[in-house]
C-alpha positions as CSV (number, residue, x, y, z in Angstrom):
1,X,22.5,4.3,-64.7
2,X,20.0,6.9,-65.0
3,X,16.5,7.6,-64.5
4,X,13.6,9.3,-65.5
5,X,11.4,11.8,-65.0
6,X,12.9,13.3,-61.4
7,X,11.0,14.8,-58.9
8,X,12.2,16.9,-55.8
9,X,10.0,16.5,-52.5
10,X,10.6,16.9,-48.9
11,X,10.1,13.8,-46.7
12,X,7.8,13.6,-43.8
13,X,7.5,9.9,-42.6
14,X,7.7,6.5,-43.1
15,X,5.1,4.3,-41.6
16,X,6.3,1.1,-43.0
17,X,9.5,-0.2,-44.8
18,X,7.8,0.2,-48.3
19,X,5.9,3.6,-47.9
20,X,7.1,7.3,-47.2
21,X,5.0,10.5,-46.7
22,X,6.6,13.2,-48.6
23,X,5.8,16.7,-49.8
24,X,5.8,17.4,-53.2
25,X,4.8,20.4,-54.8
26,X,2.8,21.3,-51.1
27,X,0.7,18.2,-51.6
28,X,1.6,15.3,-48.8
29,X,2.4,11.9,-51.0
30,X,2.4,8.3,-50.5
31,X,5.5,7.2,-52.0
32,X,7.5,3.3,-52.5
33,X,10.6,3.4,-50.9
34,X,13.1,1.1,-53.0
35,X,15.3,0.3,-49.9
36,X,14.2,-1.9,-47.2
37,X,16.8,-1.1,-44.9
38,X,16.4,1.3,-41.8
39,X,17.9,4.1,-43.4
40,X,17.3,6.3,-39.9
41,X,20.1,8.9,-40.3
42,X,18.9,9.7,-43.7
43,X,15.3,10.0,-44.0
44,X,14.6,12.9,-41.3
45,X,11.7,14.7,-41.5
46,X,12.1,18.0,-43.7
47,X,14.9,16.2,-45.7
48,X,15.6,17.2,-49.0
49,X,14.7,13.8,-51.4
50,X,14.6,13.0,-55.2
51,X,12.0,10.8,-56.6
52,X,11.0,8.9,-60.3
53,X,7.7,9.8,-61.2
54,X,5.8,7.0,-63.1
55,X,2.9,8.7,-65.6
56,X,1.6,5.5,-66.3
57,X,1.0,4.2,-62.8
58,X,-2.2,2.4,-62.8
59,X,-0.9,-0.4,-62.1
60,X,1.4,0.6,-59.3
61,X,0.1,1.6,-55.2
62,X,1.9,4.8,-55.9
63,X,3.1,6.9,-59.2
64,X,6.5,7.9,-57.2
65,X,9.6,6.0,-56.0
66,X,12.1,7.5,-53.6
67,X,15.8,7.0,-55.0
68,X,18.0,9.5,-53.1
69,X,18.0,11.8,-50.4
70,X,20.7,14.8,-49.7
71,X,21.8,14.4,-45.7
72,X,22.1,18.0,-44.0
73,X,26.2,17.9,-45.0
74,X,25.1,18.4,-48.5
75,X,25.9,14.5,-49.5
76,X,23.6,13.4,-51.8
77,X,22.5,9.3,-50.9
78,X,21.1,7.4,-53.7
79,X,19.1,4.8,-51.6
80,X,18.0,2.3,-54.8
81,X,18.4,-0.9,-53.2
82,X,18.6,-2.5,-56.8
83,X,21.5,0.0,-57.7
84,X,24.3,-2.1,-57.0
85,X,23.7,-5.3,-58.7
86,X,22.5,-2.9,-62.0
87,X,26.3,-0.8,-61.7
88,X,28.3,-4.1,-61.3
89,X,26.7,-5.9,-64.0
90,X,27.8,-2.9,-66.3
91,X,31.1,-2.6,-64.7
92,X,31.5,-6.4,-65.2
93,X,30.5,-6.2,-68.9
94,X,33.5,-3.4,-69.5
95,X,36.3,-5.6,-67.8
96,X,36.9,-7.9,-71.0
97,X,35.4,-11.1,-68.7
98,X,34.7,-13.5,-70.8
99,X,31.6,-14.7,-68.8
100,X,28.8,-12.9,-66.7
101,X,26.0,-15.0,-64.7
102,X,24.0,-13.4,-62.3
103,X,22.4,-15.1,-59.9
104,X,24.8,-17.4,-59.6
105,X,23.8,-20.8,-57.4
106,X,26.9,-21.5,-55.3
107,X,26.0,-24.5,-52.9
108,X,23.1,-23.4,-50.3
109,X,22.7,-19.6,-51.4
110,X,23.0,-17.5,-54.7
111,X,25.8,-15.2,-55.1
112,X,25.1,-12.5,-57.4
113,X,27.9,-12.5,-60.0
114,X,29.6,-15.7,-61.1
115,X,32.5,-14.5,-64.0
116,X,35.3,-15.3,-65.5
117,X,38.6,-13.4,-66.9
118,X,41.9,-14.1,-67.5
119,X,41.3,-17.5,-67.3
120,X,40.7,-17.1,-63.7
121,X,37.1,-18.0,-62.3
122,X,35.4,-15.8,-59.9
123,X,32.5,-15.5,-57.1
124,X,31.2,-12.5,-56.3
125,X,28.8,-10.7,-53.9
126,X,28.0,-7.5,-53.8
127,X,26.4,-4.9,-50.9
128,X,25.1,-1.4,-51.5
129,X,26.3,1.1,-48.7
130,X,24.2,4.0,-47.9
131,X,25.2,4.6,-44.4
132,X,28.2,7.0,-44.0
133,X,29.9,8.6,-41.0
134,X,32.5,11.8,-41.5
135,X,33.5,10.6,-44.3
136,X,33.7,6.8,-44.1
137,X,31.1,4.3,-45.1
138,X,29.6,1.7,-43.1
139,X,28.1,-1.6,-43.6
140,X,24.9,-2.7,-42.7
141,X,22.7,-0.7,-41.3
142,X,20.9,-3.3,-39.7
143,X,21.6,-6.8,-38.8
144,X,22.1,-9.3,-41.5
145,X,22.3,-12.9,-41.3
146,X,22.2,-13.2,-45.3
147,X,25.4,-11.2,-45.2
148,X,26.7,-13.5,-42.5
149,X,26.1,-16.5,-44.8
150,X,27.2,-15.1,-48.0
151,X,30.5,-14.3,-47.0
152,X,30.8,-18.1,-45.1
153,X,30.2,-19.3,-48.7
154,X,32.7,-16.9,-50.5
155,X,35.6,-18.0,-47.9
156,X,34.4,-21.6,-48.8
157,X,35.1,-20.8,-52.8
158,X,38.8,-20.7,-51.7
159,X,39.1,-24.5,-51.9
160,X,36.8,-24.8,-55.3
161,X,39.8,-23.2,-57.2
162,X,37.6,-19.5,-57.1
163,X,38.6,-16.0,-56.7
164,X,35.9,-14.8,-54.2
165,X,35.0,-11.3,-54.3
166,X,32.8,-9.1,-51.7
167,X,32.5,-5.7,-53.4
168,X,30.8,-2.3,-51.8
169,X,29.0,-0.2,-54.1
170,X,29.3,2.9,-52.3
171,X,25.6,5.3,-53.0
172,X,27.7,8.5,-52.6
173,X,30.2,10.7,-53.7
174,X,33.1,11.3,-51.7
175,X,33.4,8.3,-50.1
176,X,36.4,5.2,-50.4
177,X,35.9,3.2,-48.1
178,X,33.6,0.8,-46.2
179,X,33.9,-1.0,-42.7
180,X,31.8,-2.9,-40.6
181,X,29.5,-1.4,-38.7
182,X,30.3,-3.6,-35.2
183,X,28.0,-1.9,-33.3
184,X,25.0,-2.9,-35.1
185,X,26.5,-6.2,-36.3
186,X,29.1,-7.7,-34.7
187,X,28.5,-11.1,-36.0
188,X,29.0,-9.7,-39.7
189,X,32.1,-8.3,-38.6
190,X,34.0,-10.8,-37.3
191,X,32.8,-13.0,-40.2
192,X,34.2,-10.0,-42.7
193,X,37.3,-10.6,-40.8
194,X,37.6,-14.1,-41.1
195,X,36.6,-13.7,-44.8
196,X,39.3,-11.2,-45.2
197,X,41.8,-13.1,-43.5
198,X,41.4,-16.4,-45.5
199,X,41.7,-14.8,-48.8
200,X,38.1,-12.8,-49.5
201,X,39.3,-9.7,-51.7
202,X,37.2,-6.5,-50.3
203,X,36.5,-4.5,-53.6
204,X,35.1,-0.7,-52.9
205,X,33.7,0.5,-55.7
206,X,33.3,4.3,-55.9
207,X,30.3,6.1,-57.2
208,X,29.2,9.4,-58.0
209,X,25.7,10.1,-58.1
210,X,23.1,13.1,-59.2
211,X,19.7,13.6,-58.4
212,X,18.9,11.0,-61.4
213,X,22.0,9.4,-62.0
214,X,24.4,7.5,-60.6
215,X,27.8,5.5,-62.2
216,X,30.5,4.1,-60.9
217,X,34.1,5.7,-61.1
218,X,36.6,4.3,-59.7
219,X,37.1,0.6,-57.6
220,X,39.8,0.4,-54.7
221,X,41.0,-3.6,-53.6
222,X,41.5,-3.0,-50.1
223,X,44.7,-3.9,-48.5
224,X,44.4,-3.2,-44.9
225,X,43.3,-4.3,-41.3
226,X,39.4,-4.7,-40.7
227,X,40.8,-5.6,-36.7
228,X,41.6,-1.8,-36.3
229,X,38.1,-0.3,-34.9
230,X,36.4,2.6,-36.7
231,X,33.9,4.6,-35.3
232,X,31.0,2.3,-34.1
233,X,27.8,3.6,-35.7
C-alpha cells in the first residue's frame, strides 16, 4: 500500500483522539489522526512524524493525516488504523483462496475476512499492532472488549466446521512477534489464551514500512506458549 503526497512534520499535541498539533514547515497544524487508540509511547512531543497531504481538502476539517511516526530508536510506526484490513485483503487475494468476503457476519459480530482455500473454510480477524517493546510487539494498547468478543466467536467457529484465524499485522519493521499486553488487558489475555488453546491459529504477519509505504513480507503461524509472561507494558 502506498500513499501520496508525504509530508514530514514534528508533532506537538493531541487534544482529542482525532486531532494532533504538529509543526510543519515552522507553521503549528491541525492534523486527523487515523488511529484512535492511545498511542502514548509514540506520539511525544518533538517526534519525528510523516503525514498525507490532501490538495483538495475542502471538504475535509484538515488537509493532513498523520500515518507514521519514527520512535527515538529509529523505528519507524505506521499508525493507519485502516492498514491492516487493506494489507490482508491483498495478501488474501495472492494466496489462490477461492473466496474473499469482508465483513463477514459470523453470529452476533462481524469478522473481517470470511475465505476459503483448499477446500477448507476460514474465519478471520485481524488487529494492527503499533505498540512495541525492545523488540517484541504488544497487543492492545488500551482495553478492548471488541477484542474480547471477537476472539469468543473465533473459538466458537471450531464447532461450525471453520478454520479460525486471529492475525497481527505488525506497523513496523523488525518485529515478529506479538503478545498480550496483560498489564493493560488482562481480560484479552486470558481470552487469547483460551482461544489459543482450543484451536485459534495466531498468524503474525510481518511488515516493512517507509515513510509512504508499507507491505507485508513475511507471516509467521505461531507455535508457542502465550502462559509464559513477557514484559508487561
Amino acid at each position: 500500500m502506498r500513499y501520496s503526497n508525504i509530508t514530514e512534520g514534528i508533532f506537538i499535541s493531541r487534544p482529542n483522539r482525532f486531532i494532533a498539533n504538529v509543526e510543519i514547515n515552522g507553521t503549528e497544524t491541525a492534523v486527523h489522526v487515523k488511529n484512535t487508540g492511545r498511542c502514548r509511547e509514540l506520539l511525544l512531543p518533538g517526534a519525528r512524524i510523516y503525514l498525507e497531504y490532501f490538495p483538495d481538502s475542502q471538504h475535509r476539517r484538515t488537509a493532513y493525516d498523520l500515518i507514521a511516526v519514527e520512535k527515538c530508536n529509529g523505528r519507524l510506526i505506521n499508525m493507519d488504523s485502516q492498514v491492516p484490513n487493506v494489507l490482508m485483503k491483498e495478501w488474501l487475494s495472492n494466496q489462490n483462496c477461492s473466496v474473499i468476503k469482508p465483513e463477514y457476519t459470523y453470529g452476533k459480530s462481524r469478522l473481517d475476512f470470511y475465505f476459503e482455500k483448499d477446500r477448507k473454510r476460514y474465519l478471520m480477524e485481524v488487529k494492527g499492532c503499533t505498540l512495541e517493546v525492545d523488540g517484541t510487539g504488544y497487543f492492545p494498547d488500551a482495553p478492548t472488549a471488541r477484542g474480547v468478543k471477537h476472539l469468543s466467536h473465533l473459538t466458537q467457529a471450531l464447532h461450525d466446521a471453520c478454520h479460525p484465524v486471529l492475525a497481527f499485522v505488525i506497523q513496523m519493521d523488525g518485529v515478529d512477534r506479538v503478545l498480550p499486553n496483560r498489564a493493560t488487558d488482562p481480560e484479552f489475555a486470558d481470552a487469547l489464551l483460551h482461544a489459543y488453546k482450543s484451536g485459534v491459529e495466531i498468524w503474525f504477519m510481518q511488515c516493512h514500512v517507509e515513510p509512504g509505504a508499507i507491505e507485508i513480507v513475511s507471516r509467521t503461524v505461531f507455535d508457542g506458549d502465550f502462559a509464559v509472561p513477557g514484559k508487561e507494558v
